[in-house]
N, C-alpha and C positions, 0 to 999 in steps of 0.2 A: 579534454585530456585523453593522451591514447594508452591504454596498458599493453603490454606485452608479457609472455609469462613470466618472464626473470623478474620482471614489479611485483608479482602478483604477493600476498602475505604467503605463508608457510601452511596458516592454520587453514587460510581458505583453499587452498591445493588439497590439503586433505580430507578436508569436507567433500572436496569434488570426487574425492580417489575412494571415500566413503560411500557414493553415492548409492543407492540399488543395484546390484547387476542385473541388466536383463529387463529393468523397467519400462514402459512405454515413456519416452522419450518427449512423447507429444503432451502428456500429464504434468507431468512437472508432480510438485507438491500436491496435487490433484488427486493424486494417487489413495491417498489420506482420506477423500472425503467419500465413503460409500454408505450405504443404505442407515448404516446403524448411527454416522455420523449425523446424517438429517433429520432422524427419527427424533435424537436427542435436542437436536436446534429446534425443532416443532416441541419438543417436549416441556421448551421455558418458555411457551407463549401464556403470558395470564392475562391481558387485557387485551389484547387486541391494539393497542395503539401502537401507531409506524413514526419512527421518525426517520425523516430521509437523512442523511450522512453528505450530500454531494453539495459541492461550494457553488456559489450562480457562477453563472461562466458570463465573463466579464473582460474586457481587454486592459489587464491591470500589464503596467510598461514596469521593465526590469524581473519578471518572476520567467520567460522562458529562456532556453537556451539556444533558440533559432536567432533571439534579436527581433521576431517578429512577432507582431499582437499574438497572444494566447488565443485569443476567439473574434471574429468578425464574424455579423451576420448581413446582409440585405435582406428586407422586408418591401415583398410588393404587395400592395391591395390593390384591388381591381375592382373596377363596377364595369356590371352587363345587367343595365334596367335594372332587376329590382333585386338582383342577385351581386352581394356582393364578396370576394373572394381573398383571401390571404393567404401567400406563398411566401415562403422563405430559402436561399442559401446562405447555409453556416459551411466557415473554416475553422478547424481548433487543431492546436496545437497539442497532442495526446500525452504528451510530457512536459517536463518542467514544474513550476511550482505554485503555479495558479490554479491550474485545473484538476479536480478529480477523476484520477481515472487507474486505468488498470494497467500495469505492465504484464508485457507477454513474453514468453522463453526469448522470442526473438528480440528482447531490449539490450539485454548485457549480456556480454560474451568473452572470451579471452581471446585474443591470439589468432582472431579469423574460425573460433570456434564456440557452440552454444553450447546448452549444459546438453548433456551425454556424449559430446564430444560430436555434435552435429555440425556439416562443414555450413559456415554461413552465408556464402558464396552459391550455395543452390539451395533448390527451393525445403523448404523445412519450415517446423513446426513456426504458428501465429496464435495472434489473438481468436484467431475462428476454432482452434482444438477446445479453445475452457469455451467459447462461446457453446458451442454444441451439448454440454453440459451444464455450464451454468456453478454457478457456488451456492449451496443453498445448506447453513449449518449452526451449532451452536456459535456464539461469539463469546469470548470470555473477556470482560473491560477492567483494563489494568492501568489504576489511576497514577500513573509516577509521580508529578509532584505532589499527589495528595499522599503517598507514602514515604516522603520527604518533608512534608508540613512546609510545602513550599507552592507558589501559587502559578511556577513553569520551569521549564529545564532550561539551565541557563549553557551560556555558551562552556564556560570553563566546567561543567558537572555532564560531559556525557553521559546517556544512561548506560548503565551495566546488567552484569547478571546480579546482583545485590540487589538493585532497582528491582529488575524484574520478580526476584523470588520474593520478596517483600509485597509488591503489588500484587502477586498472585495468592500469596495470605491472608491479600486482604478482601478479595474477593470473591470468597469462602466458596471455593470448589478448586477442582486438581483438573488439571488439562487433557485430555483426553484425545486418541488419534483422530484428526481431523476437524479438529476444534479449530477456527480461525481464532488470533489475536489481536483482540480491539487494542494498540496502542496508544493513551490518550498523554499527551507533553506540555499541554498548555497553551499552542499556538496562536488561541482568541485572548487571552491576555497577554501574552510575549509582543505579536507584532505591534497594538495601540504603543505602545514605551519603549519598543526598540526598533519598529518600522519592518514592514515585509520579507519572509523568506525570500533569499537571493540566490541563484546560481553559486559553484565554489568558487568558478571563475571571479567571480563578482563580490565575494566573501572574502577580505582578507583579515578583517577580523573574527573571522572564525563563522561555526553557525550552527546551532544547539542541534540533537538530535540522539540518536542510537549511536554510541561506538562502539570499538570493534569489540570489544569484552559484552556487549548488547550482542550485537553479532553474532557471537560463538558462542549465545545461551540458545537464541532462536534458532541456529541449527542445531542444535541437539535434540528441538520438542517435535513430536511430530503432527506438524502442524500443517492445516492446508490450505490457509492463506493470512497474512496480516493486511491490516487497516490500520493506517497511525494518521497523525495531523502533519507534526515534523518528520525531516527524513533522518538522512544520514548525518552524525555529526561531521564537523571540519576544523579541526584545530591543529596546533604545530606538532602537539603528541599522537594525533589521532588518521591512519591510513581514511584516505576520502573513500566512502563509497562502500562502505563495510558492511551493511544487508545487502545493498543490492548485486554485489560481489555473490550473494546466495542466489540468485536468478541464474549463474551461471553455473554455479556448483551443484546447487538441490534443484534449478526450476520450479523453485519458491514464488508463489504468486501475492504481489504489493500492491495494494488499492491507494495510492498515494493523493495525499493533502486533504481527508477525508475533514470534516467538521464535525470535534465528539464535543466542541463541549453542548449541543441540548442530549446528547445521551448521557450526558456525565450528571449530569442535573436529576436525566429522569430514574435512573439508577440510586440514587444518593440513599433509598429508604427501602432498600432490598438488600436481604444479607447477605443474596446470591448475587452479584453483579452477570450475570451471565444474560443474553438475548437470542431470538431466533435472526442470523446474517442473511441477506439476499444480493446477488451481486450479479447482474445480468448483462456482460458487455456485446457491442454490437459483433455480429458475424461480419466480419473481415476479412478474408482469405489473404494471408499474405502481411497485416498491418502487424505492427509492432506493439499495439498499444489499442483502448479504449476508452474515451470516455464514457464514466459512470455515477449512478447516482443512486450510492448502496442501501440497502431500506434494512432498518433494523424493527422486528416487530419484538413489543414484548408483551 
């Protein structure tokens, strides 16, 4: 689907029209995350143990938007006498809804333009600006259906700002500048009983997620990146695409199709739901996208 600005919502123009003057361009929501930000994400480590975030990369059919396998790899081994060797090349698909990975300013744009109004047509910001930096911050884990007493976000219940101020209650601390948001929706028990996130194209009955009233809570926080399992919702009342419309407006950075529920598990028995986030995508000059495989230490 193509937008052009007369599609665009109202609220997301204004977000765009909101945005910082004068900010570096190449940050995005990045901007958010500096020294005091990290300090604190270091500051909720009590054990040491890491759980990775990132989904195996696998060539599951119907989850991209190229039509083409999400991941192929060839594996050569190689014998020389007594030495023997293994190579590989991988192709993946940096989007879509099998693989985890990062979007970069360069994903979504309006109108032939990226957030601060950068022509897309010449060269401009990538995934290599956050690569050079890195995410490294508190994560605050915000259980939605488990503050719905429900066990995932269905298609007809997009989440909202209720959802979110409710799960933020419950995870007994207040968000602070540069805090990422760990969005968890239930994804590992939704797909088993309703079958794999699909493209919208490929969605006509709809497709659970953040809508746009989710949307226009997380542009208000000042946040310097999310992590969710689901994305966007897609329904007949609901505009498609409604965070990542924040890519263009804030240069919001989205870790998409992450795996929380063993984070959701190992959290259950801390009154703090909070973690130290790590998010390290490859230096790319130029790509739109990474994949990634987020380590959350707590």
């Amino acid at each position: 689907m193509r937008f052009v600005l007369s599609e665009i919502p109202d609220w997301a123009v204004r977000v765009a029209q909101a945005a910082a003057p004068g900010a570096d361009h190449t940050l995005g929501s990045l901007r958010h995350l500096d020294s005091a930000a990290r300090m604190r994400g270091i500051a909720t480590v009590k054990t040491g143990e890491v759980i990775a975030l990132g989904r195996p990369l696998v060539a599951t059919a119907g989850q991209s938007h190229t039509g083409r396998p999400p991941f192929e790899i060839e594996v050569d081994v190689l014998d020389n006498n007594a030495l023997t060797v293994g190579t590989d090349r991988i192709m993946v698909d940096c989007h879509g809804l099998g693989v985890t990975h990062l979007d970069a300013i360069n994903h979504f744009g309006v109108d032939g333009r990226w957030y601060g109004d950068v022509d897309a047509r010449s060269a401009g910001p990538s995934v290599a600006d956050w690569a050079r930096r890195g995410i490294l911050t508190r994560g605050v884990f915000l259980d939605i259906p488990g503050s719905r007493g429900d066990d995932w976000v269905g298609i007809d219940q997009p989440v909202g700002g209720n959802d979110f101020e409710r799960a933020l209650a419950a995870s007994g601390t207040i968000l602070e500048p540069g805090d990422a948001l760990i969005v968890y929706m239930g994804r590992e028990r939704f797909e088993p009983s309703n079958g794999p996130l699909k493209p919208i194209s490929a969605s006509p009955e709809g497709r659970p997620g953040i809508g746009k009233d989710g949307a226009q809570w997380i542009a208000a926080q000042p946040v310097a990146a999310v992590l969710w399992d689901m994305l966007d919702a897609y329904a007949s009342d609901e505009e498609p695409f409604s965070v990542h419309l924040l890519i263009w407006a804030q240069g919001l950075a989205l870790i998409d199709n992450c795996d929380l529920g063993p984070i959701r598990a190992a959290l259950s028995g801390r009154s703090e739901k909070t973690a130290l986030v790590v998010v390290a995508p490859l230096n790319i000059p130029g790509a739109t996208g990474s994949v990634v495989n987020p380590l959350l230490v707590l």
